[in-house]
C-alpha positions in Angstrom: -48.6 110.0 -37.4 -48.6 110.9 -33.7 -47.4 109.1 -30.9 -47.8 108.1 -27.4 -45.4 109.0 -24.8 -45.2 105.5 -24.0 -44.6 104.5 -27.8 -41.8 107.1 -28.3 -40.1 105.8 -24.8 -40.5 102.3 -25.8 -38.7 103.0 -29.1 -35.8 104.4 -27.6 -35.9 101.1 -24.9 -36.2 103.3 -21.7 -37.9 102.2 -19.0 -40.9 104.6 -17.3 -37.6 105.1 -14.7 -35.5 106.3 -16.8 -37.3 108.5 -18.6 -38.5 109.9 -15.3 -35.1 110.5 -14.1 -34.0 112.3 -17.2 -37.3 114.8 -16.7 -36.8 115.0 -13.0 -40.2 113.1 -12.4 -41.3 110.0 -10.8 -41.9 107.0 -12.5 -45.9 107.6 -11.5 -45.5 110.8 -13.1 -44.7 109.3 -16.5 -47.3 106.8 -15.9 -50.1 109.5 -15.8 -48.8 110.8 -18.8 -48.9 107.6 -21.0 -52.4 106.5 -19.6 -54.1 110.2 -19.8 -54.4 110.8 -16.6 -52.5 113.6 -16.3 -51.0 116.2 -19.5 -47.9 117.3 -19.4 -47.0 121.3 -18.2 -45.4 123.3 -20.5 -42.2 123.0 -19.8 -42.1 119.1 -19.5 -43.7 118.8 -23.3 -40.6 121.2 -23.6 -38.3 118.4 -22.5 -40.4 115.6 -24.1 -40.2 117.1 -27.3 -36.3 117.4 -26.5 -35.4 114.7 -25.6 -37.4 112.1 -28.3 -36.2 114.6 -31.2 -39.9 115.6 -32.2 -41.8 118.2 -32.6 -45.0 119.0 -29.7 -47.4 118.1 -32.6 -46.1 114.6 -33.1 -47.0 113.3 -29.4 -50.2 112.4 -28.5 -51.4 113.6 -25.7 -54.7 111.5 -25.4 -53.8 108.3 -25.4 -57.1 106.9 -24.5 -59.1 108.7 -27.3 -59.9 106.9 -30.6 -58.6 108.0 -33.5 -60.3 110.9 -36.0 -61.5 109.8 -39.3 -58.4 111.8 -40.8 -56.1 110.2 -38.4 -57.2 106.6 -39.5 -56.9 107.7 -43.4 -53.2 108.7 -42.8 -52.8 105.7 -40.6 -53.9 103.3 -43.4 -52.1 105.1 -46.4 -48.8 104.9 -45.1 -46.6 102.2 -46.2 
């Protein structure tokens, strides 16, 4: 199942600062991301995906948008 920015940063206990300092953002930056406002570049998926251990496919990078039949089937067959 995918996850939010905001999910995987809360799992690991950071803070919006934190995890802005370690991508050499501002904490507003990483607020954009986890709302949807803004999508990360390139480069900063690059260091997302780094630095939470996942691959670019498990983040999701619409937070706002409901979630696909198929993504609700997974979402209520796993344990």
């Amino acid at each position: 199942m995918k996850k939010t920015i905001r999910q995987l940063r809360e799992d690991r206990g950071e803070s919006q600062m934190q995890l802005a300092e370690t991508l050499g953002a501002t904490r507003q930056d990483i607020q954009d991301l986890e709302t949807g406002i803004a999508s990360p570049s390139v480069e900063r998926l690059r260091l997302l995906t780094e630095h939470f251990g996942v691959d670019e496919t498990a983040i999701d990078l619409e937070p706002n948008r409901p979630p696909s039949f198929g993504e609700q089937v997974v979402e209520a067959l796993e344990p």
